[in-house]
C-alpha positions as CSV (number, residue, x, y, z in Angstrom):
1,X,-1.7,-23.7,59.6
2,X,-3.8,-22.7,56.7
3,X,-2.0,-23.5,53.0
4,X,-1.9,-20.1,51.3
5,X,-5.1,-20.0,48.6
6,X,-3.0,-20.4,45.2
7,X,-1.1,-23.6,46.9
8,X,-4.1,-25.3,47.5
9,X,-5.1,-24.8,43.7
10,X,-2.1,-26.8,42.7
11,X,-2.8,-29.2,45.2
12,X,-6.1,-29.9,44.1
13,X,-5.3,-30.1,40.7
14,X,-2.0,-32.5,41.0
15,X,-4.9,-34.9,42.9
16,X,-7.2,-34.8,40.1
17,X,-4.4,-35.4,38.0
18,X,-2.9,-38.3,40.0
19,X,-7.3,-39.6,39.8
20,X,-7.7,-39.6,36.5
21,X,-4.2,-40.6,35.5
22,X,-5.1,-44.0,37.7
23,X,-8.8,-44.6,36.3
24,X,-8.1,-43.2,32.9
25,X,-4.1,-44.7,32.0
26,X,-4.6,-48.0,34.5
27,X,-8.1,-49.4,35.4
28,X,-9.8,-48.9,32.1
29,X,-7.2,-49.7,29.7
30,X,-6.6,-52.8,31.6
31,X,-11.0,-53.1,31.8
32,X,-11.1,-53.2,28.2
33,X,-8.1,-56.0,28.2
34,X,-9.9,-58.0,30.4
35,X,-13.3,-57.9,28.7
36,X,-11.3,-58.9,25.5
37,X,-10.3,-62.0,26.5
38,X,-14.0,-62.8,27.1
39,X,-14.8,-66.3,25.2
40,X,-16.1,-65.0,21.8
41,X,-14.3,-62.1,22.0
42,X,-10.7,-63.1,22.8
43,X,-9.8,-64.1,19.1
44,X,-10.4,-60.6,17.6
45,X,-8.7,-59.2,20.7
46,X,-5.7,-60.7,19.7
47,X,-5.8,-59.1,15.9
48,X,-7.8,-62.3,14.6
49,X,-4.3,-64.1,13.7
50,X,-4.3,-67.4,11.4
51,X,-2.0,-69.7,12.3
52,X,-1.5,-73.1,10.2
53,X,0.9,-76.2,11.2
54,X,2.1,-73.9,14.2
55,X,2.6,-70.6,12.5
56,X,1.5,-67.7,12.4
57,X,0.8,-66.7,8.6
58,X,-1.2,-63.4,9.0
59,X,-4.5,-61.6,10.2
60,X,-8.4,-62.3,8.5
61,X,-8.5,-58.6,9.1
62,X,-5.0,-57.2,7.0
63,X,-4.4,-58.5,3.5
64,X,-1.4,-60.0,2.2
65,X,-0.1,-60.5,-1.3
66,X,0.3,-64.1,-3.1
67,X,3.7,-63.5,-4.9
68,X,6.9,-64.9,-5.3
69,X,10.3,-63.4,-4.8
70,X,9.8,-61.5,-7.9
71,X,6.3,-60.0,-7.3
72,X,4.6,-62.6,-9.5
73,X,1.5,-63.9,-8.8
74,X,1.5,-67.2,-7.9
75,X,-0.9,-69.2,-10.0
76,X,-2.0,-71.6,-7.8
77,X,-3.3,-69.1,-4.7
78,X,-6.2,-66.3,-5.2
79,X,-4.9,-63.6,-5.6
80,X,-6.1,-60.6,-3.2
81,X,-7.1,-56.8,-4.7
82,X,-4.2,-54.1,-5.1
83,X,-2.7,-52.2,-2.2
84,X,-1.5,-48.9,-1.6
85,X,0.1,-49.5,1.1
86,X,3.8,-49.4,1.4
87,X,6.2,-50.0,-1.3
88,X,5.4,-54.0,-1.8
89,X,1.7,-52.9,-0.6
90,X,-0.4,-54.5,2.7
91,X,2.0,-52.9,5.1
92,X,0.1,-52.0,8.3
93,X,2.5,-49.3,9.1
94,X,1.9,-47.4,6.1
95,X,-2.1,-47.6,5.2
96,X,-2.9,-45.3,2.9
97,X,-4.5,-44.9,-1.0
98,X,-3.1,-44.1,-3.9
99,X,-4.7,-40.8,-3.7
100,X,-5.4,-40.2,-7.2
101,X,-8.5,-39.5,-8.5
102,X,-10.7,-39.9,-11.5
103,X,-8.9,-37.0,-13.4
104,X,-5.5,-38.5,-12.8
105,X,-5.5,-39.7,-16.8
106,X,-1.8,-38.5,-17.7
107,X,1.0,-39.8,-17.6
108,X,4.7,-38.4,-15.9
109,X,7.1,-39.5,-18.6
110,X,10.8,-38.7,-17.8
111,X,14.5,-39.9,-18.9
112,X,14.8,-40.9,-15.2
113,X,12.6,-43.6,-14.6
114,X,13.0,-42.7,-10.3
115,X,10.9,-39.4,-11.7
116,X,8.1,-40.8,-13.4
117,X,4.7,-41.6,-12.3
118,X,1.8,-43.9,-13.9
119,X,-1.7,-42.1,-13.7
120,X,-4.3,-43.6,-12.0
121,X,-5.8,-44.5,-15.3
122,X,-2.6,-46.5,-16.7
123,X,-2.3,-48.2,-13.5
124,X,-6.0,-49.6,-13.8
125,X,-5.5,-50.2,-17.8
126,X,-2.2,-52.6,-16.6
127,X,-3.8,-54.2,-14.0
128,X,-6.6,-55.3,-16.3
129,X,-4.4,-56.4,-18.6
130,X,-2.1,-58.6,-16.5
131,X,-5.1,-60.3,-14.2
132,X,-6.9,-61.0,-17.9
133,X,-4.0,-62.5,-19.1
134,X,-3.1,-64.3,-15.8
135,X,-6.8,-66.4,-15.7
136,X,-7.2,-66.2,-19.4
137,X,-9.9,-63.6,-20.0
138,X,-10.7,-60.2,-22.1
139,X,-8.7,-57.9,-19.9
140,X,-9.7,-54.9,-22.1
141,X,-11.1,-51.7,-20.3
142,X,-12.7,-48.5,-21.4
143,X,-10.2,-45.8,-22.2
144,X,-7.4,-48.2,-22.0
145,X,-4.7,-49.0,-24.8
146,X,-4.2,-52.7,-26.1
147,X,-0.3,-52.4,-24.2
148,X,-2.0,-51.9,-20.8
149,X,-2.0,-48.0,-20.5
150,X,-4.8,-44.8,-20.8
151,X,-5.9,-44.3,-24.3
152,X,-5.6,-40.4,-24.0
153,X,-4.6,-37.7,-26.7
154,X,-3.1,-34.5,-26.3
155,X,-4.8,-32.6,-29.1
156,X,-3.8,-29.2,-30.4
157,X,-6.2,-26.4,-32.3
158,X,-5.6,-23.8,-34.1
159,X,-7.4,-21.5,-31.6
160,X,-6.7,-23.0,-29.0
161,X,-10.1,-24.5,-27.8
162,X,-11.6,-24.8,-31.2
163,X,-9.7,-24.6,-35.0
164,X,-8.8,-27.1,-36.7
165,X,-6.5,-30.0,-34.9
166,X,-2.9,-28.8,-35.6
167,X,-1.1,-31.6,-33.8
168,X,-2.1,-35.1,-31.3
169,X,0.4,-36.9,-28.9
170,X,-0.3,-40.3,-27.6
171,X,0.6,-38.7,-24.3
172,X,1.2,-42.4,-22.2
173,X,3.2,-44.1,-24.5
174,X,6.6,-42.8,-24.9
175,X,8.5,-42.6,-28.2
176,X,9.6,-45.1,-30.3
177,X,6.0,-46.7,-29.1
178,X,3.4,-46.9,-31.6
179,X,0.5,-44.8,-30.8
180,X,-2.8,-46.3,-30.4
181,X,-4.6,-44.8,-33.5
182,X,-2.9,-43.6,-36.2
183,X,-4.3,-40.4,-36.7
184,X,-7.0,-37.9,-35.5
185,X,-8.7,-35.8,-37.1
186,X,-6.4,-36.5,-39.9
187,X,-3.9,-35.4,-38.6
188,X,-1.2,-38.3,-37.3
189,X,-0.8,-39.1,-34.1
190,X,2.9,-38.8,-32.5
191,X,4.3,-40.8,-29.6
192,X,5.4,-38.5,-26.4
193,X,8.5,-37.2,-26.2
194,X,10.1,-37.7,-22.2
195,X,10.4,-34.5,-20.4
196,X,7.3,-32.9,-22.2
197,X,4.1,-31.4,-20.5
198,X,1.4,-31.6,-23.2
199,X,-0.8,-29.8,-20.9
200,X,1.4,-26.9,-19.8
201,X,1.9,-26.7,-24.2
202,X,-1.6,-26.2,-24.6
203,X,-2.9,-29.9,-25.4
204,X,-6.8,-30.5,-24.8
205,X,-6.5,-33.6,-23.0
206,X,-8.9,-36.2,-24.5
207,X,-9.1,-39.7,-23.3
208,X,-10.3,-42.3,-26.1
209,X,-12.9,-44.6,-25.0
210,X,-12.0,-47.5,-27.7
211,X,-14.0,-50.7,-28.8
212,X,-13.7,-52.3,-25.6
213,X,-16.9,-53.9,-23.8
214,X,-18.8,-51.6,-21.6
215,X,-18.4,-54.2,-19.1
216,X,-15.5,-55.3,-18.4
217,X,-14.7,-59.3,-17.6
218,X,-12.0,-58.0,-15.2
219,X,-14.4,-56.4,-11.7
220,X,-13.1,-53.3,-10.6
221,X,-11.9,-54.9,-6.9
222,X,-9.1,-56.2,-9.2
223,X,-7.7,-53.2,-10.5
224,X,-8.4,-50.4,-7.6
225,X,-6.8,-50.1,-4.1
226,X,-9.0,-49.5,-1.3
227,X,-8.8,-47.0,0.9
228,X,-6.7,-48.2,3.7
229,X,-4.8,-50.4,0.9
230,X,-5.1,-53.5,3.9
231,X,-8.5,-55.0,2.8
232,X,-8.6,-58.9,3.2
233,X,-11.5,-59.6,1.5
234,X,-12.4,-59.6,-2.6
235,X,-15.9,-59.3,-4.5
236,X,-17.4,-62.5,-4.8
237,X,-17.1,-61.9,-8.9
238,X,-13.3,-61.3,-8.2
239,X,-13.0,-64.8,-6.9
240,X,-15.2,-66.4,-9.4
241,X,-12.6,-65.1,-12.2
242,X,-9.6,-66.9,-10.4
243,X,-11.5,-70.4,-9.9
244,X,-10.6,-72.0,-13.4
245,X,-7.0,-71.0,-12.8
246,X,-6.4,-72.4,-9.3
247,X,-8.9,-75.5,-9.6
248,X,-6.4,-76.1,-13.3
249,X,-3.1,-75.6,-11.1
250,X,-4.0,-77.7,-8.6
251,X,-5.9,-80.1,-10.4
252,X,-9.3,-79.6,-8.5
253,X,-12.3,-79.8,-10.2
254,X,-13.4,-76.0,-10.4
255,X,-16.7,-77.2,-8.7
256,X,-15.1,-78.0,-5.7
257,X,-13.1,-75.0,-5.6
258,X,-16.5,-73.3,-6.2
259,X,-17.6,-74.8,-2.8
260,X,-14.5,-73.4,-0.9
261,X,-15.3,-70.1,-2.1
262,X,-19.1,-70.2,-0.8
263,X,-18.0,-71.2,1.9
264,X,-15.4,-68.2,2.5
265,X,-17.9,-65.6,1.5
266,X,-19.1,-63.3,3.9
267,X,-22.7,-61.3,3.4
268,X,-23.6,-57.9,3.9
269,X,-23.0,-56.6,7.8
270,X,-26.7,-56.9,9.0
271,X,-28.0,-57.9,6.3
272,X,-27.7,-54.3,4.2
273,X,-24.1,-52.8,4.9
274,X,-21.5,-53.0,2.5
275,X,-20.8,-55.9,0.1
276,X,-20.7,-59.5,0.2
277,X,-16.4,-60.8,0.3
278,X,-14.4,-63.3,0.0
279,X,-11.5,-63.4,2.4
280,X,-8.5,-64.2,0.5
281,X,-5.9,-65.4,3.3
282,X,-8.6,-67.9,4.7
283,X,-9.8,-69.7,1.1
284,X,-6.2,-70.1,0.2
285,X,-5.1,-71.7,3.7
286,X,-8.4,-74.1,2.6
287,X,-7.1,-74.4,-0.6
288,X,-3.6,-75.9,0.4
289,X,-5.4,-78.4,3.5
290,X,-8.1,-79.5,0.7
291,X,-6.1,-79.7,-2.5
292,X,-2.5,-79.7,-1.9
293,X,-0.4,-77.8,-5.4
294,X,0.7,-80.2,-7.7
């Protein structure tokens, strides 16, 4: 007996379903297992973990901080770049940036301190200052305060746009801080008040470059997130910064520690992608087999 037209459609179509189910949700996924466990290919397979004295301590692919209980850095271990990701950042289930951009120069100041925000610009400006301070080095940046936070002015004109300057707030450092420059214009420069939007008042928002050097002793890589906020790797200059520190808290000679460092440095991918890194998790598990911490 002949199935009726419109049954045989649904038959067909449950087969190519039950088909492609098989080759598509069985026999490749379980293809590409297999050709991952290929020698030279097994490692990365298995999410390129290091393990040291029997443990597992992480990934060469996922980044990791180098802090103690309290967030510190600890001296004696490179420390990796900032991350965006997650709360205590490097958390693979939240990768993300900061997503603020370049015009992200103003402060959220409010009595509850659950409702205010840093710009990305006071965020860089304290970064700079704590990894300057932290291996002893100019951590002064362009546009950033001597307390660690953007060097921007609300100013206020007469007309508006133009007119003589009526009124400046130092609008990132909350009253009773002292503002960064005393006047403008001359006209004297107040401290913000919490709760206050300088912008929606009418300020010109006008960052203040200062007298710090155009280039800065602190690289970039160690004030800025990247994008997935899970890189493992720093800028070669990064690293250099950090060698006087670790080689002095482990009592190394900073040659040596130099060494290590070459040694953990990656180039470019073929020769002309990207840009040479250091990967932070490997160097340090060097560090502590070559030169254990005093």
């Amino acid at each position: 007996m002949r199935l009726p037209n419109w049954l045989s459609q649904h038959l067909a179509a449950l087969r190519a379903v039950l088909v492609f189910t098989v080759l598509l949700g069985l026999v490749y996924p379980l293809a590409l297992v297999a050709v991952g466990q290929l020698p030279g290919l097994n490692h990365k397979a298995d999410g390129s973990l290091i393990s040291s004295g029997g443990t597992t301590i992480g990934s060469s692919l996922i980044g990791q901080n180098f802090t103690d209980a309290d967030g510190n850095p600890v001296a004696r271990y490179f420390q990796s770049r900032p991350s965006a990701a997650g709360a205590d950042g490097y958390d693979p289930t939240a990768t993300s940036a900061s997503n603020l951009g370049p015009e992200s120069v103003v402060d959220t100041i409010t009595t509850d301190p659950e409702e205010s925000s840093e710009s990305l610009l006071t965020q860089v400006c304290g970064r700079s200052k704590s990894v300057g301070e932290l291996n002893g080095v100019d951590g002064r940046r362009p546009f950033c305060t001597d307390d660690g936070v953007g060097a921007v002015l609300a100013v206020f004109r007469a007309d508006g746009l133009t007119g003589r300057v009526t009124r400046v707030v130092s609008v990132n450092q909350a009253a009773p801080a002292t503002p960064f420059v005393t006047s403008y214009e001359g006209v004297a420069v107040e401290p913000a008040q919490p709760g206050e939007d300088y912008v929606a008042d009418g300020g010109l928002i006008t960052p203040i470059r200062g007298d710090a050097p155009a280039d800065p002793a602190v690289p970039a890589d160690a004030v800025t997130a990247s994008a997935s906020g899970l890189d493992p790797q720093i800028s070669p200059a990064y690293a250099e910064l950090q060698v006087n520190r670790v080689a002095r808290e482990r009592g190394a000679d900073p040659a040596a520690v130099r060494k290590l460092v070459d040694e953990h440095t990656s180039g470019r991918s073929l020769g002309f992608m990207g840009e040479p890194g250091v990967n932070v998790l490997e160097l340090n598990i060097a560090l502590d087999k070559q030169f254990a911490a005093r």
